[in-house]
C-alpha positions, 0 to 999 in steps of 0.5 A: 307740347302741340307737337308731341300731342299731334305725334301722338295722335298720329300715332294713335290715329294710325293704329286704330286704324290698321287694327280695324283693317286688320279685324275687318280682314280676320272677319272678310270669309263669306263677306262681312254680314251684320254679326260681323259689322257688330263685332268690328264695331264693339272690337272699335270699342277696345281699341282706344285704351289699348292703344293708348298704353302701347304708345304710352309705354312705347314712349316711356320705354325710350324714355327710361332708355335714352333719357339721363333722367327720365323723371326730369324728363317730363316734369323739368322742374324736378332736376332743379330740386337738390333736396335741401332747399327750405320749405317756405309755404304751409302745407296741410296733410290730409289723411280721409279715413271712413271707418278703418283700423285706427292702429293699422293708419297710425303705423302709416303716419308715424314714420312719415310725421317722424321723418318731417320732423327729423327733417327740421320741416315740421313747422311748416306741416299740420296733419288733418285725420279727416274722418267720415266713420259712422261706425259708433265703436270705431269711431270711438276708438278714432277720437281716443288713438288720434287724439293721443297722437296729437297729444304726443306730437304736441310742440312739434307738428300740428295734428287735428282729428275732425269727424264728420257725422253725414259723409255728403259728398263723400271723399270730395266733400270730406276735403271740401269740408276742410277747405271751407274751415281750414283751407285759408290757413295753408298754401298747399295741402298733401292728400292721402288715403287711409292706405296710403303711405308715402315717406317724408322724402316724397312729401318734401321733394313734391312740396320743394317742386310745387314751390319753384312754380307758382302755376303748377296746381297739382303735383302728382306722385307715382304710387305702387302697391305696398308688399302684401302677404295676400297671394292675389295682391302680391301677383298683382302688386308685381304687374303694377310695379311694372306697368305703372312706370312706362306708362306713366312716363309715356303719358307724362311726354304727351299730356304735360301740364294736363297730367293726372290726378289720382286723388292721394299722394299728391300735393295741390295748391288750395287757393285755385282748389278751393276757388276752382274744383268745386264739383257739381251735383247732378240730380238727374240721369244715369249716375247722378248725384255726387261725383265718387271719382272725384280726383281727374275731374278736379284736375280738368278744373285746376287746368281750365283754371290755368294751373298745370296739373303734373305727374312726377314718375318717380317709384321708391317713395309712394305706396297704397295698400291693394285689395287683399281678395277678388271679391274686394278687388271687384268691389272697389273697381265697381265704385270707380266704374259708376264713378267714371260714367258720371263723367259724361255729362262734364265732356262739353263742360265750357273752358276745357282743354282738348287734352282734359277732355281727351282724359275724360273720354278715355277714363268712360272708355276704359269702362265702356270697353268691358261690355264691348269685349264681352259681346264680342266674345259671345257673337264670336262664339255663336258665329263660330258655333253657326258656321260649318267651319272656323274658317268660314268665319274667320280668317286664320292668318289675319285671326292669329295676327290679331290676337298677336297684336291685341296681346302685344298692346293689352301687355306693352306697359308690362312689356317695356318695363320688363325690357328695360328691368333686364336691361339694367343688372341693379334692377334686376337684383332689386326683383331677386335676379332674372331667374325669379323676374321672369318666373314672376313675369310669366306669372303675371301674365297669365294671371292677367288674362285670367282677371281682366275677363273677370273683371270685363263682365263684372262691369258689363253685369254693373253697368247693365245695372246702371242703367237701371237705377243700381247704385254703389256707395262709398263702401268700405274695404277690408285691407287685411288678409283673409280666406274667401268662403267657397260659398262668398265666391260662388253667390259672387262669381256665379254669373262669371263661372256660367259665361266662361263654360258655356263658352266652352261648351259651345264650342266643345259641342261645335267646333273644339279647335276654337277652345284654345282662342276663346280661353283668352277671354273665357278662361277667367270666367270660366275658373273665377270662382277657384281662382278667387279661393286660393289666391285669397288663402293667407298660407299660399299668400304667405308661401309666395312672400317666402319663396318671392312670388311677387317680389318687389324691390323693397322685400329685398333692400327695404327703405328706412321708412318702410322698416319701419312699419314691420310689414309682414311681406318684408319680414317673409322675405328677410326671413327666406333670405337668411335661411338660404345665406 
C-alpha cells in the first residue's frame, strides 16, 4: 500500500507541477506582475481536487479494464463472500430522519426489512427509526406509522422508534444517542439516511464482509441516485452514475484501509465506534460548535483507533434520493461547505494517518477552490478588459491548452466511465444504446459547466459569510418535485445572474472575442436564475423520464427491490418502452 500511495503522490505531485508551469506560460505576455502572480496562486488553489479525480479515475479506469473484478480488486475481502455465508453477529439499522414524510421512509424500508426476512437473517437485524423531528404534527403521524410498522413485523424483525426532543449534535449526536442506550446490545450497525435505500443483498453482503475481519471498522457501500422525475435530479443523477465509479475505484487502490465514510449506507463496527468517534465540540472560532459533516471525521478516528476503514465500489445495490431543484441542491451543498471548514482545527489532531489527514486537507480544498475560481475569473476579466489586446495578457496557444487540460481533469471521472460504458455492449444496453448514452453524456456535460460555476460562487458568497459569524443548520429538504417560482430563483440567484453578465459585459464593451473563454465559468451564473426554473418544472421532468434523458440502468431492467417502490421514473420508462415495441 506505501508504493501505490508513493506512485500516487508522484503522480500527483508532477501534474501540479506541469499545470503551474503551464499557467505560468499562458500568462508570461509582458512578464508576470502581481495580478498575474494572484491568478497563478488562486489557479494553485483549483489544482489538487482536479488533480486528485483525474488520477483517481485514470486508476479506476485500468482498473475497471484489467482487473477480472474490479470490486476485489481494491477490497480482497470481497471475493471470498459467496453470498450464503450465515450471519453471525447482531446488527442494528438505523434509519435518522428529521422531519420527513413517514409514508414516503416506510416504502424505502419496507422491501428492505422484507428482503432480510425472506433471507432467513432477520433474527440478527433490529431497525432503529431514530428521529430528531420537532415538527409536532409530523412528529405525530412518526409515532402513529412507525409504530404500526413494528406492530406488523412483531415476531419477526425487532423495529424501534425513538424521538429525540432537542436535536444536539445533530445527526452525530442522534447516533451517539443510540450508541450511549443501545450500542452494547449490537455488533455492528447499518446507517442510513431518510433518502437512503439500499437492498437487503447490499446489507448482508457488506455485513458478510465486515465479519471475515475483525479490524475492518467501516465498511462503505457505493451509492448513486435513486431514478427521479425532477429534470435537474435526472441529468444529475446520470453524471453521478458515471463519475461515482472510477473514482471511486481509483481512490480505493491508493487510500486502502483509510478508505471514506460518507455517513449512511454503510456498515460500522460499534465497539471501536463508540469507544473511539466520539467528535469534539469547538466552542470557538470559524465554524465552531457541533461537527455537520460528521461522517469522514469519524472514519480518521476509526483509523487512528486501528481499524481499516473501507469502500466496496460496487453499484446496483445502494441508492440516495438527490435534491429535486437547484435551490435545494444549493442548500444541502452549504451545509456540507460549513461542515468541511470545521475540519481544519482536526488536521494536526495527534495519531492520524498521513493519508486521513490527506483526506481532511482535500475535503477543506474541495470548498476553498471555489473562491479561488471566482477570483480567478473576475482578475482575468478585468486584466483582459485592461489590456490592448488578449494577447498581451495571455498567451493563446499556452491559454487554449490550459483550458484543454483543466477541462480534461474537471471531466476525467465522467470521462473514464464513459469509456469504459462503450466498451462493454451489456452496459451500453443498460443506458438505452449508444445513441441515447452519448446524447445523455453530451447533456451532462454542459450541464456541468453550467452548475458548478453556479455552485463555486455559492460557496464564495457562504464562505465570505462564514467569516463573519453566518451559520447554517441542519436544515431540512424537500424530496418531492416541485416548480421554482420565478421570484424564489431570483431572491436566490440574484448575485449569480449579476456576476455571469457583468462578465459578459465587460468584455462585450472591451474585448468580444474572450466571450466564448469566459463562458466556461461565466455562463452559469449568467443563466442561473433560467437554468433553476425549468430544470425544476415537473412536466419537463416528466418528458425526460419518458423519452430517457438520464436514464439510468435500473429505468430499463429494474431490480426486484426497487419494483417494488413503484417510482415514478421507472413506471415513465416502462411506459415509454411499451409504446415504442
Amino acid at each position: 500500500m506505501t508504493g501505490r500511495r508513493a506512485l500516487f503522490a508522484v503522480l500527483s505531485v508532477t501534474t501540479f507541477a506541469g499545470s503551474l508551469w503551464l499557467m505560468a506560460l499562458a500568462l508570461s505576455p509582458g512578464g508576470l506582475s502581481v495580478l498575474d502572480l494572484t491568478i497563478f496562486v488562486l489557479f494553485a488553489m483549483t489544482l489538487p481536487w482536479m488533480i486528485i479525480g483525474f488520477w483517481n479515475a485514470v486508476i479506476g479506469f485500468l482498473i475497471m479494464r484489467l482487473a477480472p473484478d474490479a470490486s476485489a480488486a481494491v477490497v480482497p475481502l470481497a471475493s471470498h463472500v459467496r453470498g450464503n455465508e450465515p450471519v453471525t453477529a447482531s446488527t442494528a439499522i438505523l434509519l435518522c430522519v428529521r422531519n420527513e414524510v413517514p409514508e414516503r421512509i416506510i416504502r424505502n424500508l419496507e422491501p428492505m426489512i422484507a428482503g432480510i426476512a425472506a433471507a432467513g437473517a432477520a433474527g440478527k437485524f433490529h431497525v432503529y427509526v431514530l428521529s430528531d423531528t420537532d415538527n409536532a404534527g409530523i412528529a405525530r403521524l412518526e409515532e402513529a406509522r412507525f409504530n404500526a410498522l413494528g406492530e406488523q413485523w412483531r415476531g419477526r424483525i425487532a423495529v424501534t422508534y425513538r424521538r429525540r426532543e432537542v436535536n444536539t449534535g445533530y445527526k452525530a449526536g442522534n447516533i451517539r444517542d443510540f450508541c450511549e442506550r443501545w450500542g452494547g446490545q449490537h455488533e455492528f450497525a447499518v446507517t442510513l439516511d431518510a433518502d437512503s435505500f439500499m437492498t437487503a443483498d447490499a446489507i448482508l453482503r457488506l455485513v458478510r464482509i465486515i465479519q471475515l475481519d475483525p479490524k475492518l471498522g467501516i465498511l462503505q457501500g457505493l451509492v448513486v441516485g435513486l431514478p427521479s422525475t425532477s429534470a435537474f435530479a435526472r441529468i444529475f443523477q446520470f453524471g453521478m452514475r458515471l463519475g461515482m465509479r472510477s473514482y471511486t475505484i481509483g481512490a480505493a487502490w491508493w487510500q486502502g484501509d483509510c478508505g471514506p465514510y460518507w455517513g449512511h449506507n454503510a456498515v460500522i463496527r460499534l465497539a471501536p465506534f463508540i469507544a473511539h468517534c466520539q467528535l469534539p465540540v469547538s466552542k470557538s472560532g470559524m465554524a465552531g460548535g457541533h461537527i455537520l459533516s460528521h461522517d469522514q471525521l469519524e472514519a480518521v478516528l476509526m483509523r487512528r483507533a486501528g481499524y481499516d476503514v473501507r469502500v466496496l465500489p460496487e453499484d446496483g445495490f445502494n441508492w440516495e434520493e438527490n435534491p429535486p431543484t437547484l435551490i435545494e441542491f444549493i442548500r444541502r451543498d452549504l451545509r456540507w461547505c460549513q461542515g468541511n471548514m470545521q475540519y481544519w482545527r482536526f488536521l494536526v489532531m495527534p495519531g492520524l494517518k498521513a493519508v486521513s489527514r490527506c483526506q481532511l486537507g482535500i475535503a477543506i480544498l474541495m470548498f476553498i477552490g471555489s473562491p479561488a475560481w471566482i477570483g480567478m475569473l473576475v482578475l482575468s476579466t478585468l486584466a483582459v478588459a485592461f489590456a490592448g489586446t488578449p494577447a498581451d495578457f495571455v498567451r493563446a496557444d499556452a491559454g487554449v491548452a490550459l483550458i484543454a487540460l483543466v477541462l480534461v481533469m474537471w471531466f476525467a471521472p465522467m470521462i473514464a466511465s464513459a469509456l469504459d460504458i462503450y466498451l462493454r455492449a451489456d452496459m451500453r444496453r443498460g443506458f438505452g444504446g449508444a445513441a441515447l448514452f452519448t446524447i445523455n453524456f453530451a447533456i451532462e456535460l454542459v450541464y456541468s459547466v453550467l452548475l458548478c460555476p453556479v455552485m463555486w460562487f455559492g460557496h464564495t458568497i457562504f464562505l465570505t459569510g462564514l467569516m463573519f459569524g453566518r451559520e447554517i443548520g441542519w436544515i431540512g429538504q424537500t424530496r418531492d418535485d416541485h416548480a421554482v417560482p420565478l421570484s424564489l430563483a431570483v431572491s436566490n440567484l440574484w448575485p449569480h445572474t449579476l456576476l455571469g453578465w457583468s462578465v459578459i459585459g465587460v468584455l462585450a464593451m472591451t474585448h468580444p472575442s474572450a466571450i466564448p473563454y469566459a463562458l466556461f465559468l461565466a455562463g452559469g451564473p449568467a443563466l442561473s436564475i433560467p437554468f433553476a426554473v425549468l430544470t425544476a418544472l415537473p412536466p419537463v421532468g416528466a418528458m425526460f423520464a419518458r423519452i430517457g434523458i438520464g436514464r439510468l440502468p435500473e429505468e430499463i431492467d429494474p431490480p426486484a427491490a426497487l419494483r417494488t417502490l413503484a417510482l415514478p421514473a421507472i413506471e415513465l420508462a416502462a411506459a415509454h418502452q411499451r409504446s415504442a415495441a
